[in-house]
Structure formats: structure tokens, C-alpha cells
C-alpha positions in Angstrom: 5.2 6.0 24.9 3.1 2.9 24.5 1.0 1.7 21.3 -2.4 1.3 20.8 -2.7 -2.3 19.5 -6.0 -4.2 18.3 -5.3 -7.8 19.0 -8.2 -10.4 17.8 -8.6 -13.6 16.5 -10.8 -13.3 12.9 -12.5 -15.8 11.1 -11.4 -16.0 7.4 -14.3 -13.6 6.5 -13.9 -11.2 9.0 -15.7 -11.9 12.4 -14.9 -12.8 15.6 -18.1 -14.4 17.8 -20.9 -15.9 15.8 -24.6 -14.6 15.6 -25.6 -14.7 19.5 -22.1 -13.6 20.6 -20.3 -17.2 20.8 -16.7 -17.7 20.8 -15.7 -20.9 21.0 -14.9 -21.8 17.5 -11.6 -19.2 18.2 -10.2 -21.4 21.1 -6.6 -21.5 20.2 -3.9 -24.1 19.3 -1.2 -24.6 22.2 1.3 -23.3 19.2 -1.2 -20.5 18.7 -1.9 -19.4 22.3 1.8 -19.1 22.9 1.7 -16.7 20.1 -0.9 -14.8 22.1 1.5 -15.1 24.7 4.6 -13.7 22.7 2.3 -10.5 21.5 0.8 -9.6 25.1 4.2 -9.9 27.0 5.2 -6.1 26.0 1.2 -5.2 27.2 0.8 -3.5 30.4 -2.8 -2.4 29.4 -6.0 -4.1 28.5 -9.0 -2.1 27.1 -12.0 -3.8 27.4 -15.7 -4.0 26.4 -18.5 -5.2 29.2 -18.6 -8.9 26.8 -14.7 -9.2 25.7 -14.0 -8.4 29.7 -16.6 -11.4 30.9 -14.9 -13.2 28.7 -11.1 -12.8 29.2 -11.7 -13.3 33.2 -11.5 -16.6 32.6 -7.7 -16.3 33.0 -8.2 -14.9 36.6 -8.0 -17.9 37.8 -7.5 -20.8 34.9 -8.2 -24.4 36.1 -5.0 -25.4 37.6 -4.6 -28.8 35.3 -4.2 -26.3 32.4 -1.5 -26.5 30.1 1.7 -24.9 30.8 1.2 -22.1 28.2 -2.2 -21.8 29.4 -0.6 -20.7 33.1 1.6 -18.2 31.0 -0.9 -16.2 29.5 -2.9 -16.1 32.7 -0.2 -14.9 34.0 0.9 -12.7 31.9 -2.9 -11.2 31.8 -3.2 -11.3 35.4 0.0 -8.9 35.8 -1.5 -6.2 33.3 -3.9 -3.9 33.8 -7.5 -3.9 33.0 -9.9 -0.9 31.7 -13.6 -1.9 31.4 -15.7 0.4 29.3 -19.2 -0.2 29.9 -23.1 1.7 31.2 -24.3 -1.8 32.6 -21.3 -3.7 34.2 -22.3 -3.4 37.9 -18.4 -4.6 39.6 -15.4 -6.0 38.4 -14.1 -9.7 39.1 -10.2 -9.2 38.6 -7.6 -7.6 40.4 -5.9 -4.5 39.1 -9.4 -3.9 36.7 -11.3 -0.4 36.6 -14.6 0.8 35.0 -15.0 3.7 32.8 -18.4 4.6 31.4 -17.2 6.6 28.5 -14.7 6.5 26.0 -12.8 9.4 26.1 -10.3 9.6 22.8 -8.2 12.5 24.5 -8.0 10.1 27.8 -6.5 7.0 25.5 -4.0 9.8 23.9 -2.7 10.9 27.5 -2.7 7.1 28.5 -0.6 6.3 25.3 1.8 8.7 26.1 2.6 8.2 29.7 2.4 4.3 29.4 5.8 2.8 29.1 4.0 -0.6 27.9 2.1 -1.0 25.2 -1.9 -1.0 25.3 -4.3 -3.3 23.9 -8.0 -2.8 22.8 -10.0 -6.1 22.7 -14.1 -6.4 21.3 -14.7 -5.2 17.7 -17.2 -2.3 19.5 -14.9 -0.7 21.5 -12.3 -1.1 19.3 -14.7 0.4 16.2 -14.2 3.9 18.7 -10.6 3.9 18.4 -10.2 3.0 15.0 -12.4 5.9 13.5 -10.8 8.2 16.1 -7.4 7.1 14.2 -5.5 6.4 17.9 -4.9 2.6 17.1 -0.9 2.0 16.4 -1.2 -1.7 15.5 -3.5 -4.3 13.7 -2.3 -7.7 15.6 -4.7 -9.8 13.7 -4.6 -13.8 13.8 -6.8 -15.2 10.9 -8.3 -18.4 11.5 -9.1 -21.7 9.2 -12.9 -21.5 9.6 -15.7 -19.2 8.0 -18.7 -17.9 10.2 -21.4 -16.6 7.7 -22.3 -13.8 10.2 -21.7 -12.3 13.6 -19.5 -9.7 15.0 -17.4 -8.2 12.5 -13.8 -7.1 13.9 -13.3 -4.3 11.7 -16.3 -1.5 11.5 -18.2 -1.0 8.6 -18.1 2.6 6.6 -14.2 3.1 7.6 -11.5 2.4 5.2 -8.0 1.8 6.2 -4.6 2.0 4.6 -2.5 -0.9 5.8 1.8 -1.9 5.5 1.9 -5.5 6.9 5.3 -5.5 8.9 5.1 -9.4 9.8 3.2 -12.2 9.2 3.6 -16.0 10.8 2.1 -19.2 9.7 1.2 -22.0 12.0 0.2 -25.7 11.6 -3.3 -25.9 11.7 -3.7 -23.4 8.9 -4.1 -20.1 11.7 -2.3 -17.3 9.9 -1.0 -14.0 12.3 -0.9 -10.9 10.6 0.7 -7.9 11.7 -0.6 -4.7 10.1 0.2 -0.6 10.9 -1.5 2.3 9.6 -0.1 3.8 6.5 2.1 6.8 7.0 0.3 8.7 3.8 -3.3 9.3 5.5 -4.6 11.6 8.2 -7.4 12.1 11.3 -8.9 15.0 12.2 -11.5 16.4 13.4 -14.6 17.9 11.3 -13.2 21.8 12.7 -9.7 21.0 12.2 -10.4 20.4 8.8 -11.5 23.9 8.3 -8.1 25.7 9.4 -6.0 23.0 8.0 -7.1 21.9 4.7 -6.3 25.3 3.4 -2.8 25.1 3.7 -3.0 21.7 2.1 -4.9 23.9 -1.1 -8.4 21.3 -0.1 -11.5 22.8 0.5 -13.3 19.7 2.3 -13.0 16.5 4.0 -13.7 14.1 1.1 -12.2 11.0 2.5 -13.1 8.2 4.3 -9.5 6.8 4.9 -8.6 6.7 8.7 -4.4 7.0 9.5 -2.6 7.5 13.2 -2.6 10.9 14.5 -0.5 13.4 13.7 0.6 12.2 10.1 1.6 14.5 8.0 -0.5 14.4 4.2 -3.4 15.5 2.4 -5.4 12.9 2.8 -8.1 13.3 5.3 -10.4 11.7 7.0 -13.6 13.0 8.9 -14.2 12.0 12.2 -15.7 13.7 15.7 -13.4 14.3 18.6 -16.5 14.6 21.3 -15.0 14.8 24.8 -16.8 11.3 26.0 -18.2 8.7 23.3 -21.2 7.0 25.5 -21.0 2.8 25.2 -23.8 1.5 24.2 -25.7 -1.4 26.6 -24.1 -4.0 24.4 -20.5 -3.3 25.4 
């Protein structure tokens, strides 16, 4: 069975692009990128927004002057899979790549659990789907020196989360990687779940807004809606 992992660079106060979508204050560290390297090695799955995906492509075919560890993690991506969820991406640009046009939470389940690699979701939108569905295993999270002042947040608003960091790694240019998983004492389930389940717990509602991995056993709950297909918005 393979985990769900949200892998992302972060500023120090929580985004990832700036206002307008940029990126480039993340470019990585050669000591930094091969910890990118080291975390997607296990991955045999990349889940993708339409803008993460246009950006990540890069590494089809990386200039061939770059860097050693550079070659490694386009390799490395090149030889996993790709998922594409977007309504506006017309065609793909990368080999072993697929479009979906919905987010299906019951789809990600099945792939979790015939994948024997792990998964990773990149793009704070899509991953916002999977984090309030409470399917996301890991938290791979590497913190950078820098502040942004605004932009694309990589956690989503209104949804708490109970986190156990299991490791943490420090690097020289002040870039801090934090590795977080979901607390074993909180609960997802759906808004009709709730009403056959929280009796045996003695609850009469879903009161909580804490999010936890599927299938964990405690009386804490929080309220989410399994829909068969979550549309992507145009910005995806």
C-alpha cells in the first residue's frame, strides 16, 4: 500500500508562489535539491494541478549542462508517473502523464492501496482536496529562509490539523525539512457517517474542525463531503 504524501517547499509564513503565481524565490540549494531527491526516490506517483504540472515539466528534459543532482531528480521524476487534474489543460508534455478532470477521493483511496510506491500530491489547491478529505499520510514540508507577505498558501484555510513531527533536517543556508503525520487521535468522515457513528461514540454532532487519516479510531470528528467527483476549478 503506498502513502499519500504532500511534498512542498514553504516560505517561513506559509506560502509557496508569490501574488501572480511566481516561484522562483523556492529554487533550491544543490544540498537541498538532493533532499528532494532522497524524498521522491520511494514515489512512483505524482498528483498534479494544471500550474504545479507546467511547472515540474521542466525536468522532462533539464538542460543537459545541469548539475549532477539536477540529472537525478529528472530522472528520478521522469521514471514516476504523472496524474494531471485539471478542466482547461488541453494535452500533456511528458511521457507516462494522464489527465483527470475531477478529483475523485474514492479513486485516490483505490490508487493508495494498490500502489506499491508511495504517491505524492503537489500545488496547495489540489492538495487543499485531499487534506479536507483526510487521505494525505504525510506532511513533507521543507521551510525556507525568506518571507512572502502573500500568495498561495500551502496549507488551506478553515481546516485544522493535528500533527507528530517524525523527522526534521537542517541545512546550511538556513532551509529547514520537516516531516509531519497526522495524529492518530482524530477522525474523517463524512456528514452521513456521522449520523450512524457518532452514536456509538455517545456524540450527537460533528462539532470539529480537526481533519485525521481515514479510518482512525476516536471521537474526534471532523465534517467533510465525500462527493463522488470534486470539479477543479480553472485555476488548477
Amino acid at each position: 500500500m503506498g502513502r499519500l504524501i504532500y511534498l512542498s517547499p514553504m516560505s517561513l509564513d506559509g506560502y509557496l508562489a508569490e501574488e501572480g503565481g511566481d516561484l522562483d524565490w523556492s529554487v533550491p540549494s544543490e544540498e537541498v535539491l538532493g533532499c528532494f531527491n532522497d524524498l521522491i526516490r520511494p514515489v512512483g506517483t505524482h498528483l498534479y494541478g494544471r500550474k504545479m504540472y507546467e511547472t515540474m515539466v521542466y525536468w522532462e528534459t533539464p538542460p543537459p549542462e545541469s548539475s549532477p543532482v539536477e540529472l537525478e531528480f529528472g530522472e528520478l521524476w521522469r521514471d514516476a508517473d504523472k496524474v494531471v487534474y485539471s478542466t482547461t489543460l488541453p494535452a500533456i508534455s511528458s511521457a507516462r502523464t494522464r489527465i483527470e478532470r475531477a478529483f475523485d477521493v474514492e479513486a485516490i483511496r483505490a490508487l493508495k492501496a494498490s500502489a506499491d510506491r508511495d504517491i505524492t500530491i503537489g500545488g496547495p489547491h489540489l492538495a487543499a482536496h485531499a487534506i479536507r478529505a483526510g487521505i494525505v499520510d504525510d506532511y513533507q514540508l521543507v521551510v525556507m529562509p525568506a518571507t512572502l507577505g502573500g500568495g498561495n498558501r500551502v496549507l488551506p484555510a478553515g481546516v485544522r490539523l493535528d500533527l507528530e513531527l517524525v523527522d526534521e533536517r537542517r541545512f546550511e543556508n538556513g532551509t529547514v525539512h520537516l516531516h509531519y503525520r497526522p495524529s492518530p487521535y482524530s477522525i474523517t468522515m463524512s456528514t452521513e457517517a456521522c449520523a450512524t457513528v457518532l452514536p456509538s461514540f455517545g456524540l450527537s454532532k460533528c462539532a470539529s474542525t480537526r481533519a485525521g487519516p481515514a479510518g482512525a479510531v476516536a471521537g474526534i470528528v471532523r465534517v467533510t463531503s465525500h462527493a463522488p467527483g470534486i470539479p477543479m476549478s480553472g485555476a488548477l
